[in-house]
C-alpha positions as CSV (number, residue, x, y, z in Angstrom):
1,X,-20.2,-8.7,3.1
2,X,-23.6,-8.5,1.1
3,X,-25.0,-12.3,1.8
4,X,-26.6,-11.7,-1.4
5,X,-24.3,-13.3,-3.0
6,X,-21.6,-14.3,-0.6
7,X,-24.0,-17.2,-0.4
8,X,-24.4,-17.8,-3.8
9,X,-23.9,-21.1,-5.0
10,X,-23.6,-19.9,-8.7
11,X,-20.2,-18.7,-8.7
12,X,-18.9,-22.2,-7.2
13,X,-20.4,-24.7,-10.0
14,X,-18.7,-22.1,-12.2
15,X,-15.2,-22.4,-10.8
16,X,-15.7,-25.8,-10.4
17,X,-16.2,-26.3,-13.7
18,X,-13.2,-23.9,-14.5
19,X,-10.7,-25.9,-12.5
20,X,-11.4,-28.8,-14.3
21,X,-12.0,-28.3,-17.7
22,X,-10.3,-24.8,-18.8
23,X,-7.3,-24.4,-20.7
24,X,-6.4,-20.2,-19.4
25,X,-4.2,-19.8,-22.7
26,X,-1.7,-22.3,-24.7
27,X,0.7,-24.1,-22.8
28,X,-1.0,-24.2,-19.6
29,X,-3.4,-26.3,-17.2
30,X,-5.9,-25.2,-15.1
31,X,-4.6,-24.7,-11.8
32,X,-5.7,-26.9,-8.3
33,X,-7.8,-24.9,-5.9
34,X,-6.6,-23.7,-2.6
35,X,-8.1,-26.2,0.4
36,X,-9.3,-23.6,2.4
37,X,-12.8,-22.8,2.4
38,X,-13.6,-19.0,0.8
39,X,-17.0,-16.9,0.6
40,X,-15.7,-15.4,-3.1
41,X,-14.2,-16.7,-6.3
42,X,-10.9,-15.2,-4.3
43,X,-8.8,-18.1,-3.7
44,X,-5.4,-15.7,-3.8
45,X,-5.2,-12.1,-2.7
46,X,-1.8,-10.5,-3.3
47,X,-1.5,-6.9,-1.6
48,X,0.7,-4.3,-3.6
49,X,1.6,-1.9,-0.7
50,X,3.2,0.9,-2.1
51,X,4.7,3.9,-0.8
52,X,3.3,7.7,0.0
53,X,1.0,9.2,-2.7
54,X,-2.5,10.7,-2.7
55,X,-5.3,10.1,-5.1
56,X,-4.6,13.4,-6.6
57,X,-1.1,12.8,-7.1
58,X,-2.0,10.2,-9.0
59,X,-5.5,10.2,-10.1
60,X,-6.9,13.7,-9.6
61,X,-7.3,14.5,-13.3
62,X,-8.3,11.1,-14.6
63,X,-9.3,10.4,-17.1
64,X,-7.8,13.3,-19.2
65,X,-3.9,13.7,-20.1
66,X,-2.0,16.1,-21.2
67,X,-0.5,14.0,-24.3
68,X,2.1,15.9,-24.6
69,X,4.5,14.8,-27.7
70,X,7.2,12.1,-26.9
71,X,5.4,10.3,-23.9
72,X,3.5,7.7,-23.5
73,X,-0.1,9.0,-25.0
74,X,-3.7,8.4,-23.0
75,X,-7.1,8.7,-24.0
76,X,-10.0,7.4,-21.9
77,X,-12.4,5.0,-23.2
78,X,-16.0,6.8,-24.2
79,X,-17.9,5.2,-21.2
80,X,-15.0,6.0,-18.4
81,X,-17.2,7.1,-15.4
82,X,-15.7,10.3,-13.5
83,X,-13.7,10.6,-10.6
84,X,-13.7,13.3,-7.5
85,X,-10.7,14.8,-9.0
86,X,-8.9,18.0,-9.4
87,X,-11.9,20.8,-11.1
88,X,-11.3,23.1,-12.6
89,X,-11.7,25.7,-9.9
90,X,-9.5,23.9,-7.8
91,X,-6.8,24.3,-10.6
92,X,-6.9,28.3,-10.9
93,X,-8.6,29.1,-7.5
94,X,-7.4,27.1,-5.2
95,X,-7.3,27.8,-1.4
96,X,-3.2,26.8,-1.3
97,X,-0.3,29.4,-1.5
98,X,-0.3,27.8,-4.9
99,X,-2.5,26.1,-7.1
100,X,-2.3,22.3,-8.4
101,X,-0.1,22.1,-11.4
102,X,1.0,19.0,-13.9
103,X,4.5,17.1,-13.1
104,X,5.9,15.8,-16.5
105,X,7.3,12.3,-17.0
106,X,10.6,13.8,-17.0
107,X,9.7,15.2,-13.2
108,X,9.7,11.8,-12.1
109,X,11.8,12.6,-9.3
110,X,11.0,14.4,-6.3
111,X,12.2,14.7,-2.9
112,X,10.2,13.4,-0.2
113,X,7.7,15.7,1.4
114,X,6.3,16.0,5.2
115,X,4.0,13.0,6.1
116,X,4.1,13.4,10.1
117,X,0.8,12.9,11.7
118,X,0.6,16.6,13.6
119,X,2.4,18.0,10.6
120,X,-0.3,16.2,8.1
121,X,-3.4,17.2,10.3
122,X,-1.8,21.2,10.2
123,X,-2.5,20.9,6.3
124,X,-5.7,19.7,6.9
125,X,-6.6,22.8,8.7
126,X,-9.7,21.2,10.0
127,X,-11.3,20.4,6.9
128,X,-10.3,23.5,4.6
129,X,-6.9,22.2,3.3
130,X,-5.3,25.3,2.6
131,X,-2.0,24.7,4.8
132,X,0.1,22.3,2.7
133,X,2.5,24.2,1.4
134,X,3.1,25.5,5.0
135,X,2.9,22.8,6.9
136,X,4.2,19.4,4.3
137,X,6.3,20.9,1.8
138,X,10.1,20.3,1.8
139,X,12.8,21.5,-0.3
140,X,16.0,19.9,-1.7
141,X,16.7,17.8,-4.8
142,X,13.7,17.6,-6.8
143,X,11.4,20.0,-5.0
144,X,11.0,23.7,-6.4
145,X,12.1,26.2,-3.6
146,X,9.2,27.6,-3.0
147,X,7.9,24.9,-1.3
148,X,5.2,24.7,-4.6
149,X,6.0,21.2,-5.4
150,X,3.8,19.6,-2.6
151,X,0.9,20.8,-4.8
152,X,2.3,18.8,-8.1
153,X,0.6,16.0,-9.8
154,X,1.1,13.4,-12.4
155,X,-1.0,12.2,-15.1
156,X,-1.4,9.3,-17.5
157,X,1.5,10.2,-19.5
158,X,3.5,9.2,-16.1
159,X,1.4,6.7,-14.4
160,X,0.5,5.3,-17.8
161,X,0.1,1.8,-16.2
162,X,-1.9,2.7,-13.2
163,X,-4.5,4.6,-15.2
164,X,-4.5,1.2,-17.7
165,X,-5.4,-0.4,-14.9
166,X,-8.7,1.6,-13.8
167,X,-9.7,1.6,-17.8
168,X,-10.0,-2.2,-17.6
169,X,-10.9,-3.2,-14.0
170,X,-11.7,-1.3,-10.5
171,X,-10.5,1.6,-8.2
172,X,-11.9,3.6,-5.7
173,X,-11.9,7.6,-5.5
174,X,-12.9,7.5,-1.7
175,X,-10.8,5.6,-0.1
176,X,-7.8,7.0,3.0
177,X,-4.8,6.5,5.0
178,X,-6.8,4.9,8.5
179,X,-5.3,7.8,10.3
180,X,-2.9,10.6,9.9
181,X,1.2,10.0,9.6
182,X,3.8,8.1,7.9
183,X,4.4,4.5,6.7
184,X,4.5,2.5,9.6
185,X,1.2,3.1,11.4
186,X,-0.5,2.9,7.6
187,X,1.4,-0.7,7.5
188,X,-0.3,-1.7,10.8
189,X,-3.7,-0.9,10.3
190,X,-3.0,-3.1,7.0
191,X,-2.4,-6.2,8.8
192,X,-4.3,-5.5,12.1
193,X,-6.0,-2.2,12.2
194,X,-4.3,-1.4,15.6
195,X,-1.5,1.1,16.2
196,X,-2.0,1.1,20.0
197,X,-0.6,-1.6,22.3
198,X,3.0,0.0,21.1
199,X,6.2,-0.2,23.3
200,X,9.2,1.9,22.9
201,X,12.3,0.2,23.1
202,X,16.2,1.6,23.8
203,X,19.2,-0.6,24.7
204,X,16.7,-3.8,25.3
205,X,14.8,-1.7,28.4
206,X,10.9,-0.8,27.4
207,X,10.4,3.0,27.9
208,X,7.3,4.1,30.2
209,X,7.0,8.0,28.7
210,X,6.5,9.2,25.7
211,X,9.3,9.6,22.7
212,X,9.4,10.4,19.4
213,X,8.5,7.0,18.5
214,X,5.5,6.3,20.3
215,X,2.4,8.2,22.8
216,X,2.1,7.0,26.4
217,X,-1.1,7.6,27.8
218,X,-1.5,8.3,31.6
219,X,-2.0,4.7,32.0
220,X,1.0,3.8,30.9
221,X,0.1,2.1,27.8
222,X,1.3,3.1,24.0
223,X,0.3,4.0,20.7
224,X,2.7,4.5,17.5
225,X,2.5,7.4,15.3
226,X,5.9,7.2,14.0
227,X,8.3,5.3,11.1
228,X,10.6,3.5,14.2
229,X,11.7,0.6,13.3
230,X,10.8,-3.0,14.4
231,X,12.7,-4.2,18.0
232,X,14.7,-7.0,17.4
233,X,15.2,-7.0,13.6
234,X,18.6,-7.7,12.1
235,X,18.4,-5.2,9.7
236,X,16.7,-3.0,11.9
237,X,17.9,0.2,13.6
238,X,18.9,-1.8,16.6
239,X,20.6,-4.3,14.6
240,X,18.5,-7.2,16.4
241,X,19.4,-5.4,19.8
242,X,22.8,-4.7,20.0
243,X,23.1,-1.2,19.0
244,X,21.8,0.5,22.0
245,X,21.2,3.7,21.1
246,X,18.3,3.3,18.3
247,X,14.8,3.5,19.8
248,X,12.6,0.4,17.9
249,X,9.2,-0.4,18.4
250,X,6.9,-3.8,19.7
251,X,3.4,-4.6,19.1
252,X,1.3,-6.3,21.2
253,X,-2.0,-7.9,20.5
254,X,-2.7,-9.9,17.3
255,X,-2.3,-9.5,13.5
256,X,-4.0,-11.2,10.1
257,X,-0.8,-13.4,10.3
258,X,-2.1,-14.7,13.7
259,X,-5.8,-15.4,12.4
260,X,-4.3,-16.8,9.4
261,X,-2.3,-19.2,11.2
262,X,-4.8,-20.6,13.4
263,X,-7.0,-21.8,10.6
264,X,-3.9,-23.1,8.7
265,X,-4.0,-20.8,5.5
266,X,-0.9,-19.8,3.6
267,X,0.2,-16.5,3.7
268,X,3.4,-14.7,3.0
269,X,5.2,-11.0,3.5
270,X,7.4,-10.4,0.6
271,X,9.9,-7.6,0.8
272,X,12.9,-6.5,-1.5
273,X,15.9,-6.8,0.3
274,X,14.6,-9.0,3.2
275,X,17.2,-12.1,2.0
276,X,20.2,-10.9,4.1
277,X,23.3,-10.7,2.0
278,X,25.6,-11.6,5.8
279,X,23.8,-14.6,7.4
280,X,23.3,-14.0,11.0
281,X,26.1,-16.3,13.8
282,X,25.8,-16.6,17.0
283,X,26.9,-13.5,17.9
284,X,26.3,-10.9,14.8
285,X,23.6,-10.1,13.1
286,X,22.3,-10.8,9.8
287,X,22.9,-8.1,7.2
288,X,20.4,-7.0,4.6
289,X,22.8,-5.2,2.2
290,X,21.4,-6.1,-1.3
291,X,20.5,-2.5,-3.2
292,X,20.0,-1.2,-6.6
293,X,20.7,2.3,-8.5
294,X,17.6,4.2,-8.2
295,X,15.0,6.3,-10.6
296,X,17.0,4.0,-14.2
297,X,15.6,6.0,-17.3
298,X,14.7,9.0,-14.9
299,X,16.7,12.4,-15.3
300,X,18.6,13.9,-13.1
301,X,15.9,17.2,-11.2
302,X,17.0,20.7,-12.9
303,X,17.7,23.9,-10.9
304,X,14.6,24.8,-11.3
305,X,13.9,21.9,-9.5
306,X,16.5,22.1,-6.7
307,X,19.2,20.5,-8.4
308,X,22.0,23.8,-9.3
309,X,24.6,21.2,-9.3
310,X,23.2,18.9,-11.1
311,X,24.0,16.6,-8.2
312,X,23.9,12.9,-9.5
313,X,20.3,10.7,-8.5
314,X,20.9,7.7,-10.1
315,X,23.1,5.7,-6.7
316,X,22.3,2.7,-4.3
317,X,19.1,2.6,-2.7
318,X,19.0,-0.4,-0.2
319,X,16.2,-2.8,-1.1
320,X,15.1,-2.9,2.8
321,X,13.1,-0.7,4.6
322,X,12.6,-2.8,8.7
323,X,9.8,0.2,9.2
324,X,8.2,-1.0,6.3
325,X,7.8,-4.7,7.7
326,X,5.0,-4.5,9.7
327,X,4.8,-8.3,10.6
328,X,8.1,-7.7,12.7
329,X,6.9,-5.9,15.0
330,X,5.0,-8.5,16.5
331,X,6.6,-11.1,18.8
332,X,4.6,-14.0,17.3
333,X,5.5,-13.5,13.1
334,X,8.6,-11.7,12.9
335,X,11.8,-13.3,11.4
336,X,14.4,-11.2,13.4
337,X,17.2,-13.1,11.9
338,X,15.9,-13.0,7.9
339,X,16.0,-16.9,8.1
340,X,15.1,-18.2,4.5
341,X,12.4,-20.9,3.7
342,X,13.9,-24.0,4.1
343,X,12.6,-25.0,0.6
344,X,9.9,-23.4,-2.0
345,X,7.4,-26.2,-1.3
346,X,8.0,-24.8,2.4
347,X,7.1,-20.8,1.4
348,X,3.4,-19.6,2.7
349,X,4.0,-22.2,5.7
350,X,5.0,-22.3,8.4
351,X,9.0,-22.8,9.0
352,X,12.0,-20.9,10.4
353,X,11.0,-18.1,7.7
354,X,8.2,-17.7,9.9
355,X,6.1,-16.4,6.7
356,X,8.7,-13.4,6.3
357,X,10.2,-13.6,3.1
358,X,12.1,-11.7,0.2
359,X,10.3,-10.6,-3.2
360,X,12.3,-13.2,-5.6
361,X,10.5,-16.0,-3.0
362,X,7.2,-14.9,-4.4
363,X,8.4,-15.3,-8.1
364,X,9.4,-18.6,-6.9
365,X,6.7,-19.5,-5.1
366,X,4.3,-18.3,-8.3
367,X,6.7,-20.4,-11.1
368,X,5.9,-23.6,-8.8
369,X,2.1,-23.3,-8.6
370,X,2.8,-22.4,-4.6
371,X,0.9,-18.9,-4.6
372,X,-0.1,-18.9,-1.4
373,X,-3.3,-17.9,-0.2
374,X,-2.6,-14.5,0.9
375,X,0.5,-12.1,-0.5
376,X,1.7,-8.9,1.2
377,X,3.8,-7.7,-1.5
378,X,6.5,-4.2,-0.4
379,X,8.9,-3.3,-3.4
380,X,12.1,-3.6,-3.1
381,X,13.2,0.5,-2.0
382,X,13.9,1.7,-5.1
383,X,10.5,0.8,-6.8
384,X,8.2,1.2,-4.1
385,X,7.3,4.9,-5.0
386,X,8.7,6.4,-2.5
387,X,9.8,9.8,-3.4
388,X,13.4,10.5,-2.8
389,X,14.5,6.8,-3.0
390,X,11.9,6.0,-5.6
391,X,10.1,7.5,-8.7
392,X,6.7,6.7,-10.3
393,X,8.2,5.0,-13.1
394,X,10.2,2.7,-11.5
395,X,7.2,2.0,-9.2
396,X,5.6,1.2,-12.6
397,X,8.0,-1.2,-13.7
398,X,7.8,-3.2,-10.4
399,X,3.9,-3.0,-10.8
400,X,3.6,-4.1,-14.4
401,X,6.3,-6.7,-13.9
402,X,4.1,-8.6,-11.1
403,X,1.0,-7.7,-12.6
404,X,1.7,-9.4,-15.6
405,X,3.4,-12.5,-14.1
406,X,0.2,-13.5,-12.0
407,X,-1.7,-12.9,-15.6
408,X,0.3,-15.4,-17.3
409,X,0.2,-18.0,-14.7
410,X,-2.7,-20.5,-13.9
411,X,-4.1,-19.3,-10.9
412,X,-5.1,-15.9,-12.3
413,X,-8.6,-16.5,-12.7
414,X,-9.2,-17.3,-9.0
415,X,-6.7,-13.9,-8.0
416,X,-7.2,-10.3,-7.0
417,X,-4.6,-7.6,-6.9
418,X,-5.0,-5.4,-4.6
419,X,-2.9,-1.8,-5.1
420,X,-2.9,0.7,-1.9
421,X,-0.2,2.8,-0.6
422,X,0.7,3.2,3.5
423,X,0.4,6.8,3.4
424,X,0.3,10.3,1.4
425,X,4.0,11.6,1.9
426,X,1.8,15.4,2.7
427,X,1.1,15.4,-1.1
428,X,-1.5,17.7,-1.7
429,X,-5.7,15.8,-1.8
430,X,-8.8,18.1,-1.9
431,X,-10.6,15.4,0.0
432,X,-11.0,15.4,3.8
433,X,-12.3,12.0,4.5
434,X,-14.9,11.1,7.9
435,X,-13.5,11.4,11.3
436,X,-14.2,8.3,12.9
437,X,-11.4,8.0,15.4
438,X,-11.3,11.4,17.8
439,X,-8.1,12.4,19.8
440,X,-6.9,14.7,21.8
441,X,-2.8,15.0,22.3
442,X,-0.3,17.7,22.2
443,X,0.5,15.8,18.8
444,X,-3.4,16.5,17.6
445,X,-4.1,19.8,15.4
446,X,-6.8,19.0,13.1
447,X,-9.5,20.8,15.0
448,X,-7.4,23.2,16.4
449,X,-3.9,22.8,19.0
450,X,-4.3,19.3,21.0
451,X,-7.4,18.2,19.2
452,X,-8.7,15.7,16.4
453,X,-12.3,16.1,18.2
454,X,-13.3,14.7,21.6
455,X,-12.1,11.4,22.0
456,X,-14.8,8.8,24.3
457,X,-13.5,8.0,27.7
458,X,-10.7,5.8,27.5
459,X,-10.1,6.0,23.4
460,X,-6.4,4.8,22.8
461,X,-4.6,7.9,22.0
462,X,-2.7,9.7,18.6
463,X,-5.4,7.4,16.7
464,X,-6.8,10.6,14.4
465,X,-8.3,9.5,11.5
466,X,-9.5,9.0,8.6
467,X,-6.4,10.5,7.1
468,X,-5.7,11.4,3.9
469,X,-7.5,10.3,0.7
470,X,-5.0,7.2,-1.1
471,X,-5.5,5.6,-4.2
472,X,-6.7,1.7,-4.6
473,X,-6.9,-0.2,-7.5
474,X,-8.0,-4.0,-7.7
475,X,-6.9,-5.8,-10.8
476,X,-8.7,-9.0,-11.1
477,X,-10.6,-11.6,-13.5
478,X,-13.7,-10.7,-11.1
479,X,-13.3,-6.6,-10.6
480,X,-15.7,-4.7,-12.4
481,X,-14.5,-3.1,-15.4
482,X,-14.2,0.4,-16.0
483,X,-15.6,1.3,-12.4
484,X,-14.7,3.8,-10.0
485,X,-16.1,3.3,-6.8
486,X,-17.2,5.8,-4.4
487,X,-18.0,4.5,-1.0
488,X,-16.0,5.1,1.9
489,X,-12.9,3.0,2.3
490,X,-9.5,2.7,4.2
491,X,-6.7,0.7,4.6
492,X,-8.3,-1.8,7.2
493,X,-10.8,-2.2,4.5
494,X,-8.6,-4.7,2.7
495,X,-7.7,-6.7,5.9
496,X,-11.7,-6.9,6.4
497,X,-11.9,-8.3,2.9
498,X,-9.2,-10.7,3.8
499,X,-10.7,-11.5,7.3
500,X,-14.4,-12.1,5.9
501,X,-13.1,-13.9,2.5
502,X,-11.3,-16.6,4.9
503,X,-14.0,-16.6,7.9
504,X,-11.1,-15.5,10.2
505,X,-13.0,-13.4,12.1
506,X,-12.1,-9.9,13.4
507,X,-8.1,-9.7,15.0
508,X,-10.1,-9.0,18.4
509,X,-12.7,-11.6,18.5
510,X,-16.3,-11.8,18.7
511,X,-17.1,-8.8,20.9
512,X,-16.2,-5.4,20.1
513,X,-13.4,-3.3,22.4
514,X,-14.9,-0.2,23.8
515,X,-15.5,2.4,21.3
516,X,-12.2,4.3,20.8
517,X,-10.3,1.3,21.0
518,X,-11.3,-1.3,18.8
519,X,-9.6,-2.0,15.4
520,X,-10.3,-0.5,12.5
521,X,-11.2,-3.2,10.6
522,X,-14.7,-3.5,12.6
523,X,-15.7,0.0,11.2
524,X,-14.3,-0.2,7.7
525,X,-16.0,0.1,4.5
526,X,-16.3,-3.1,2.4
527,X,-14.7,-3.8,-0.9
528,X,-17.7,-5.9,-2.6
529,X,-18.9,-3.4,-4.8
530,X,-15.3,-3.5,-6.7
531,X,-16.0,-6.9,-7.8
532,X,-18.9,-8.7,-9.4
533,X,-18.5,-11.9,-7.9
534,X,-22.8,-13.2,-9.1
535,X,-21.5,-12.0,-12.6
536,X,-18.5,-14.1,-14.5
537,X,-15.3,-14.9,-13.8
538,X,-13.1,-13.0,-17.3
539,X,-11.1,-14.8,-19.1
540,X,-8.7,-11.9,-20.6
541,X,-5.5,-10.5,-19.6
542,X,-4.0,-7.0,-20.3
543,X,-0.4,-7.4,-20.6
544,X,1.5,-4.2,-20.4
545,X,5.1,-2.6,-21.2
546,X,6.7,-2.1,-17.5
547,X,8.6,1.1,-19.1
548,X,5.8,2.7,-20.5
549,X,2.6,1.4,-19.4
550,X,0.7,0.9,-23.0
551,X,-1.0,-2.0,-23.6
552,X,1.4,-4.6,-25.4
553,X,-0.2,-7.8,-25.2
554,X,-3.3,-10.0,-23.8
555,X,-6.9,-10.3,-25.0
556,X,-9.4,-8.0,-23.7
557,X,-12.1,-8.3,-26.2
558,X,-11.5,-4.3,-26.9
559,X,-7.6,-5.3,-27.2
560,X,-7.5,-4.3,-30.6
561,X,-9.0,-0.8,-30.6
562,X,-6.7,-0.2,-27.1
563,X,-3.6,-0.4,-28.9
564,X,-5.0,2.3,-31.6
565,X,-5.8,4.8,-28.5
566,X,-2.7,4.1,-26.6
């Protein structure tokens, strides 16, 4: 990070001064600093990692709405910089079977489309990206059957909140998915930037070839590209190893939790549904069985949308998702048995929870001034926008609902939120981001059958990447406001920020792998210029409606005149 002022003294007098004198609004006291030592203002980073969307799926014609009558209305603010979206010219001639076209709030549902890694690289087609509706689009409930919905996009009359968000602090237009492919290799270059040093599991016995799971190499070592859950969870696919037939995965090497732990910093996973609802015995596992109705408020898809039934959306989504946990796959931080903290002074330490814990322990932790140092935030299933099991709206309403709690809570002037998603569920992005990781397996097609480019002598394989273009978004007292920013980021990108803001160091060490098989985080793209750390810290909130995104509260010093455009 820039040692401009990542040295800077100026920042410190000023959030010394902050902790001890400043009243953040009525009612409440300035909070105690975190012990460890940081090189920002950050003393808490809380990670929002949602679930498969693109930038243009979300973003890609920001900042103009549609406004259409009866939704939530949008208009940008006069000095709102532009974004690499969705021209014109992509919008009437665009090199797809069919063009980009407007989802409306009412659309909220989809099904889930194609997010495999060869299946994502096919769409690609080597840089063109021409081939989604070929090669991601699915059909059923909620997708048109023409395969045309893949190419659909929502506005700020849907992600009303999101798009508040980027009017009043930072996001990023050039930022991807580390490599190609679905959740769980996105959630493992989040915490470690590694998806190799994977081993297959079935029935307890480690599997030498290749599987569906995971990409033995000739020398016998592996490398995940697939959503397989973690070995030895509970609420797992092997049910903590005694169903015998699921194929779960193990990670080797070492993770943020590892670094994080070594210098003594608290840090927490927080994940809906990861309480069991059936403590584990002796001899059964623990049972994660909490769930919710899914997509509340959102209407049922109509047969023009692959619904000629009218078949019924609104029933139980389970809160967990194991391939979503990326912490269990490792030996050294899982929680196989979904133990609970043994008390809320205990939570961001370590304990038998082993820093794996459900979402209501971060609410708790936050109500007693116990935010630990480091959050990893996954929404409960129903609200982590996942299409098929999740909406944008209901993603909204799990966004706004934190997002306002840190606000309103003493240690919000020394926070970021960070916002990223773990991969692009094959939703249609004009953007083909750098290659920086070559490979060449029968599972590669970006550059043509079995190749992502030419790999270096022993590169860990089914690495390709950069993937697709995701959104991020950082909401904090010290994010520039009103900024887009353009330079080159992934998903390792925010485990750099938390490795350098801590001194942890890189997961590896000191001296970089061979090239081809270090992490990711030693190549990534920095997130400094999203904050203005020699500026000033800002003292006001934006408090919004989880349902419908518009400002309803806070103090921005343009609060007023929001309200009127919103």
């Amino acid at each position: 990070m820039k040692s401009s002022y990542r040295m800077s003294t100026r920042w410190r007098h000023r959030l010394g001064a902050l902790a001890a004198s400043t009243v953040v609004s009525a009612g409440m006291i300035a909070p105690a600093l975190a012990d460890a030592p940081t090189t920002t203002p950050i003393k808490h980073v809380v990670i929002i990692f949602q679930e498969n969307i693109t930038f243009d799926h979300y973003f890609g014609t920001y900042p103009k709405a549609t406004n259409p009558s009866g939704e939530p209305r949008f208009t940008a603010r006069d000095d709102t910089p532009s974004v690499n979206g969705l021209s014109d010219g992509l919008l009437t001639s665009n090199p797809n079977l069919f063009p980009p076209f407007r989802l409306d709030r009412s659309e909220a549902f989809t099904c889930d489309e194609d997010h495999g890694y060869s299946d994502e690289q096919k769409a690609a087609d080597a840089g063109l990206l021409d081939k989604f509706v070929q090669d991601t689009s699915r059909q059923g409930i909620g997708c048109k059957t023409d395969g045309s919905t893949v190419m659909g996009y929502y506005d700020g009359n849907t992600v009303t909140a999101l798009w508040n968000y980027a009017q009043h602090y930072a996001m990023s237009d050039n930022s991807f998915d580390t490599e190609f492919g679905p959740s769980t290799p996105g959630a493992l270059n989040l915490i470690s930037g590694q998806t190799h040093g994977a081993t297959a599991f079935k029935g307890g016995v480690a599997q030498t070839t290749s599987t569906g799971a995971v990409f033995v190499s000739a020398d016998g070592t592996g490398t995940t590209f697939s959503d397989a859950d973690a070995y030895l969870d509970d609420c797992g696919g092997d049910k903590g190893g005694t169903v015998t037939t699921a194929t779960t995965i193990q990670m080797s090497g070492k993770n943020v939790g590892d670094l994080l732990n070594a210098k003594g910093i608290t840090w927490g996973w927080f994940q809906g549904g990861f309480a069991p609802t059936v403590a584990a015995t002796s001899t059964t596992p623990a049972v994660c069985g909490s769930s919710h109705t899914g997509h509340p408020g959102v209407p049922n898809p109509t047969a023009a949308d692959g619904n000629p039934s009218n078949t019924d959306i609104h029933v139980a989504v389970t809160d967990y998702s194991s391939h979503h946990e990326p912490f269990m796959y490792y030996a050294s931080t899982r929680n196989p048995h979904h133990l609970r903290p043994t008390s809320v002074a205990m939570i961001g330490k370590t304990d038998q929870a082993n820093h794996q814990y459900d979402i209501s322990d971060f609410f708790s932790a936050l109500q007693a001034h116990n935010l630990p140092a480091v959050s990893y935030l996954k929404a409960p299933a129903f609200e982590d926008g996942h299409p098929g099991n999740s909406d944008p709206l209901s993603e909204q309403t799990f966004l706004v609902q934190v997002i306002n709690a840190l606000q309103a809570s003493p240690e919000w002037e020394s926070t970021a939120v960070i916002i990223n998603w773990d991969d692009s569920d094959g939703w249609y992005d004009h953007v083909t981001g750098p290659i920086v990781n070559t490979s060449a397996t029968s599972l590669d097609f970006l550059a043509g059958t079995g190749s992502c480019g030419t790999p270096a002598s022993g590169a860990f394989a089914a690495r390709c990447g950069y993937g697709p273009r995701l959104p991020l978004v950082v909401v904090s007292p010290w994010a520039k406001e009103n900024f887009v920013d353009h330079g080159v980021t992934d998903q390792s990108s925010i485990l750099r920020f938390v490795e350098e803001n801590w001194n942890l160091g890189f997961v590896e060490g000191p001296t970089a792998p061979p090239v081809g098989q270090a992490s990711f985080d030693r190549i990534a793209g920095q997130l400094d210029s999203m904050f203005d750390f020699d500026g000033h810290v800002r003292h006001e909130r934006i408090l919004l409606d989880p349902t419908t995104g518009k400002i309803v509260g806070g103090d921005f010093a343009d609060n007023d005149h929001d309200h009127d455009r919103f």
